[in-house]
N, C-alpha and C positions, 0 to 999 in steps of 0.2 A: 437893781434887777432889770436886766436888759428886756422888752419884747418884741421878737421878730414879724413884720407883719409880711402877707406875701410880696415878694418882687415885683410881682407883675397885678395889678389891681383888676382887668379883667377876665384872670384866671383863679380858681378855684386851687386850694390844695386838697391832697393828700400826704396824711402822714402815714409810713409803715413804721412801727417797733420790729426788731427786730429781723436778722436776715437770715435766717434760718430756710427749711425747705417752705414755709409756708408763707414766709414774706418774700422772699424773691421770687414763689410762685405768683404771687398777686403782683408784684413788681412787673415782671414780664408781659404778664393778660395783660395786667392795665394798660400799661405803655403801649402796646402790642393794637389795642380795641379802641382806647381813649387818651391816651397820654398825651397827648396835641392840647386836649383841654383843660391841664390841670395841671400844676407843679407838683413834682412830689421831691418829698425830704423822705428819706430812709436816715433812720438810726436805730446803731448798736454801739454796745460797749465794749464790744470786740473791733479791730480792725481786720480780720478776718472772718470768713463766714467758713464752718466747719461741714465738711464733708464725712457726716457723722458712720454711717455704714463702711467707711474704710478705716474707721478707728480699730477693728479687732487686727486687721492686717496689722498696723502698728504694733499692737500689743504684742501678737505670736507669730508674726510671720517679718517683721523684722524693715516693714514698708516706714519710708522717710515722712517723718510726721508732716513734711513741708508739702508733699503730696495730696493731704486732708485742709490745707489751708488755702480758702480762694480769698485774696485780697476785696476788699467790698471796694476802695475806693477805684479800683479799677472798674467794676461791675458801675459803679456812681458816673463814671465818667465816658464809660462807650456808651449807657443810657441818657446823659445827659440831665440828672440829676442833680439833687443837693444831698453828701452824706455828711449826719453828723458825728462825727466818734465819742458819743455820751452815754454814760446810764441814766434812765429816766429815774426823777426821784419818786415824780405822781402826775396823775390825770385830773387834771380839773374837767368834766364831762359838762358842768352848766355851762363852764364860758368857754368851751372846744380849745381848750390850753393844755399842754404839757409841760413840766417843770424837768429840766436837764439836773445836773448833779451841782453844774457849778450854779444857779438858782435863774439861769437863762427861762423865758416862756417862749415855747414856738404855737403859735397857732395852727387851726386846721380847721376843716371844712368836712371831711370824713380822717374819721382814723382807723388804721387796722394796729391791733395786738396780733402779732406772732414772737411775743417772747421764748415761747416754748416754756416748759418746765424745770422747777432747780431739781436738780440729785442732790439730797440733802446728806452730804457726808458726815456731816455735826452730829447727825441722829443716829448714827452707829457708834458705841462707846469702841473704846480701841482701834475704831480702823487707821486713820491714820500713823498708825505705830505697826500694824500688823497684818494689813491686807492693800490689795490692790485692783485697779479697777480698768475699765476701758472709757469709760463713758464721754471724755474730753481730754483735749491733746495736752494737759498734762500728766494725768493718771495713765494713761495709756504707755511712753514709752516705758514707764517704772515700772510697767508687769511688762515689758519686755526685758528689761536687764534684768529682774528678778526671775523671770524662767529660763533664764541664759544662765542665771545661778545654782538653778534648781539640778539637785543630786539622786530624786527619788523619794518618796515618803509618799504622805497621804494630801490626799492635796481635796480640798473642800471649795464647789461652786456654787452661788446659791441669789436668790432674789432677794430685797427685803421686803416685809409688807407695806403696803402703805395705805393711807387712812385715805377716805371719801368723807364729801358731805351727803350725810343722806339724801338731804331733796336735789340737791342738785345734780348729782351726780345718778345716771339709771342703771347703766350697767359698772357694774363695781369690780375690777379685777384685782385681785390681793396684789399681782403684783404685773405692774401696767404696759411690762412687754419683754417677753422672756425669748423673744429671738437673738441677743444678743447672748443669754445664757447655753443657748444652741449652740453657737458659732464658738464660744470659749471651751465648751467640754470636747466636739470634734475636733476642733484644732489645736490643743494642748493632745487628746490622744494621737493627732499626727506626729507632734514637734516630738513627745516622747519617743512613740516609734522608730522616728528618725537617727534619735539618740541613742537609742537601745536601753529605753532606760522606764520602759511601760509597763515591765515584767517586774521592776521595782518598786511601782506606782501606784497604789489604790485612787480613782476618781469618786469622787460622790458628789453627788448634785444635790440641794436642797433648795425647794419650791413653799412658799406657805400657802397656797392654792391646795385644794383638795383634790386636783391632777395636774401634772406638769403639760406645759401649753395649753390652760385653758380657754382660751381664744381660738380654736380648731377645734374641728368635729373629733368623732370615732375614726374615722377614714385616715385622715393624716394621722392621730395617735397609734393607729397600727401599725404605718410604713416607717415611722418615726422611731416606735418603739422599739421595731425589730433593730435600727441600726444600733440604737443605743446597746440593748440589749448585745448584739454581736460586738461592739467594741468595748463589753464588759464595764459599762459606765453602770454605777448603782445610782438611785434617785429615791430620796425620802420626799414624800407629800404632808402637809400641813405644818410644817418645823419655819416658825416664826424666831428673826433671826433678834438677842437679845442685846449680845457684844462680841468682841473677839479678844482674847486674854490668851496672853504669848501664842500657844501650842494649840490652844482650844479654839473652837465655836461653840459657844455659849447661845442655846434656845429658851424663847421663855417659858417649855411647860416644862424646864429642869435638865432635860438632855444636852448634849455636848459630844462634838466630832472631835478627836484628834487632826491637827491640821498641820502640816508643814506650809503648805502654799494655799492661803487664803482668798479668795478671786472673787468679789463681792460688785452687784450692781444696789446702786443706794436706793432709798425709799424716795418719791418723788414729792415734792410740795410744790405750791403756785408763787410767781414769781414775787419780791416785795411790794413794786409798783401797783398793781391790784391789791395786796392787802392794805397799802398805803393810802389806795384811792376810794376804797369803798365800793368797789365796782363790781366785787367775787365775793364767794362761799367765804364760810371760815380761815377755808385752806389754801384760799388764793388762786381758784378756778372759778372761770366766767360760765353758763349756763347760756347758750343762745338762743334763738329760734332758728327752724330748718333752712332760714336764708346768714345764717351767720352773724347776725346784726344783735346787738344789746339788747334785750328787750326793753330796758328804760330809755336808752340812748340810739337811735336807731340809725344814728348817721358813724357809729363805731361799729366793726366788723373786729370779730377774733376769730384768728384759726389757726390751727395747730397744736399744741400740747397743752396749751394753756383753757384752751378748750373743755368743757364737759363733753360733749357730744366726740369728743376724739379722746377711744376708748376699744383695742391699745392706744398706747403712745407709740405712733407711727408715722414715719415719713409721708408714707403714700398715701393716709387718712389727712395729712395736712395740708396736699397736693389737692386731694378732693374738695377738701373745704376750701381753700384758697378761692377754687374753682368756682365753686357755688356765690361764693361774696362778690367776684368780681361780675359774674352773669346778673347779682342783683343790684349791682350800685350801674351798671350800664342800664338796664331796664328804667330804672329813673331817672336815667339824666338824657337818656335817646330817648323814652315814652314806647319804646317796643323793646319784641324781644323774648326771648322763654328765658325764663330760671332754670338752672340746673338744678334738678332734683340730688340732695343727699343721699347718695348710697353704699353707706361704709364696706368696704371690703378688706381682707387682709392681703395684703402682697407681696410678700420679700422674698430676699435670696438668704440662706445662710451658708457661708465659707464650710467646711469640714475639713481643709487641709491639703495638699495637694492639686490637682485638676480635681477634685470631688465638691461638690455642693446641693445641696436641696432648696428647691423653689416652690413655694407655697402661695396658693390660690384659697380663700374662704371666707363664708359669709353666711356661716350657720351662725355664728355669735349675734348675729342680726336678725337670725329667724329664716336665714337663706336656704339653699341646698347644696350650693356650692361647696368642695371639699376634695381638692385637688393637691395632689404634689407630685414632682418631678424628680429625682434626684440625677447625678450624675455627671458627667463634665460638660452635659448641654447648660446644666442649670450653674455651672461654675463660667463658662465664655458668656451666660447673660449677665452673671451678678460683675463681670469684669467689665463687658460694654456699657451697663448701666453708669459705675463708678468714674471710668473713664470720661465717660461723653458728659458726666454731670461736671464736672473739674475740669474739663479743657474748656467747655463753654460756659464756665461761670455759675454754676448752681441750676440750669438748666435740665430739664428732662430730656430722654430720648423723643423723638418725633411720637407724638400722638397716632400717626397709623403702625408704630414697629409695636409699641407699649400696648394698644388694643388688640391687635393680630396676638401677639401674644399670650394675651387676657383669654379670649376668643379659642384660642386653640386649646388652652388649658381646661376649660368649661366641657370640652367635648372628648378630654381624655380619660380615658375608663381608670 
């Protein structure tokens, strides 16, 4: 068993997990604030880092999965980095080690967790036999050739539930973020449209939440509701989703959809490496304090999906936390400085099909007031410049003053 110590002896590492939205957010800050003083190693077990908000494109609109794919060791190498292309097996946190897959130790100095979340496909009995998904660029083009198959019938979309650990987890959402079940029932009623094939077509949505987008206030359920409602989508609330058997959806208080086209997002669990390590809940989610740091281990940061405090599971929650860890590991190694204070909001665009989309501002699920939405083709040319500009420049955000200006404007629309 090999162990790697740092290169350089009077510099400090950092390790990132993962490159997802919330380790190449902190990738960037750091580099950007401090990076001079410290090496960092990034690893994933991907050799790409996924451009996950352009996976529904994939799915229904027919966009090149190569598109959703930013190569990391590019991103490794105009930073000036070390990447490793491993799965971690486990975290030794007393002796700041991690163990790679082939049983390498890499040391560190801080580490950050942004593995993000698994979509537990296993936990759906049937699906890989009879549904399909978006959630990563493999399931994604396979509900593209299967709705390029699709003749008409009934076609069933829906969340699964998924479990929380009581203590650790505060806000509990049955199901941990149903913007992408948005973007699939809009843009399937486009593609059919298109088809001429939507007058043949029952849509049903199933949510196991006791209202659909419970992450948003009343305000958006309204504007929301009527579109759905106009594009004759039906929506069942509290139907926990059990299996999927040929034709059917199977719930567990006994009910069952007829289904021609099954379109299922999975239930989420925490990655192995945490349940491995000892470090998370039950279910393999870390608990932090508002500065993002371990409460046992306070030289480890987690942010991202793997998160308790990131609740939904959302990019832009993972961007914020990012945010807040890197403001506090500079604060102690310069001795000044403010911490960014946490302050969850919800932010996305959802595709609806043609030039059409809805863009959602809120932060009532935090106790906020905020409870905005936009729809239309303004909010379809920002969900394009967003995706764009994050994949030409490597997992990058839009400029901090276009992203607030537009926060900002959203806040003060009636």
């Amino acid at each position: 068993m090999e162990q790697y110590q740092h290169n350089n002896d009077k510099k400090k590492r950092i390790v990132i997990i993962g490159a997802g939205f919330g380790g190449l957010r902190f990738l960037y800050d750091v580099k950007k604030e401090i990076g001079k003083k410290f090496e960092i190693t990034l690893i994933d077990m991907r050799t790409t880092s996924l451009e996950k908000p352009s996976l529904v494109e994939v799915a229904l609109a027919g966009k090149p999965v190569a598109h959703t794919q930013i190569p990391i060791g590019k991103i490794a190498k105009k930073n000036n980095i070390e990447f490793i292309n491993s799965r971690v097996e486990q975290i030794f946190a007393e002796k700041n080690e991690v163990k790679l897959l082939n049983g390498n130790l890499i040391n560190y100095d801080y580490l950050v967790i942004a593995t993000g979340a698994v979509k537990d496909y296993e936990a759906i009995s049937g699906f890989e036999e009879h549904a399909y998904s978006v959630c990563d660029d493999e399931h994604a083009p396979k509900m593209w050739d299967a709705i390029n198959n699709f003749k008409g019938g009934n076609v069933v979309i829906g969340a699964s539930k998924t479990n929380w650990d009581e203590k650790s987890t505060e806000i509990k959402l049955d199901a941990p973020c149903e913007g992408p079940i948005g973007e699939i029932m809009f843009m399937l009623d486009f593609f059919l449209r298109e088809r001429d094939l939507r007058e043949i077509t029952t849509i049903t949505v199933f949510t196991p939440g006791k209202v659909f987008f419970d992450d948003v206030g009343p305000r958006i359920h309204e504007k929301v509701g009527s579109v759905i409602s106009k594009k004759e989508i039906k929506v069942i609330t509290e139907k926990v989703l059990k299996s999927i058997e040929g034709k059917s959806v199977i719930f567990e208080d006994g009910t069952q959809l007829p289904s021609d086209l099954t379109l299922v997002i999975p239930p989420y669990t925490g990655p192995e490496v945490i349940k491995n390590s000892g470090l998370g809940d039950e279910y393999g989610f870390i608990k932090t304090d508002l500065e993002m740091r371990h409460p046992q281990h306070h030289n480890i940061f987690v942010v991202g999906d793997c998160n308790t405090l990131s609740m939904p599971k959302l990019g832009h929650i993972a961007v914020l936390q990012a945010d807040v860890a890197v403001s506090s590991l500079m604060k102690e190694i310069n001795g000044n400085g403010e911490i960014i204070e946490f302050k969850p909001e919800i932010f996305c665009i959802m595709n609806r099909g043609g030039v059409e989309a809805t863009l959602i501002l809120s932060n009532t699920l935090f106790g906020g007031h905020v409870d905005k939405t936009v729809n239309g083709p303004l909010a379809h040319l920002m969900k394009w410049g967003f995706d764009s500009y994050s994949y030409y420049t490597h997992g990058k955000l839009p400029p901090e003053l276009l992203q607030s200006t537009m926060e900002k404007m959203l806040k003060f629309l009636n």
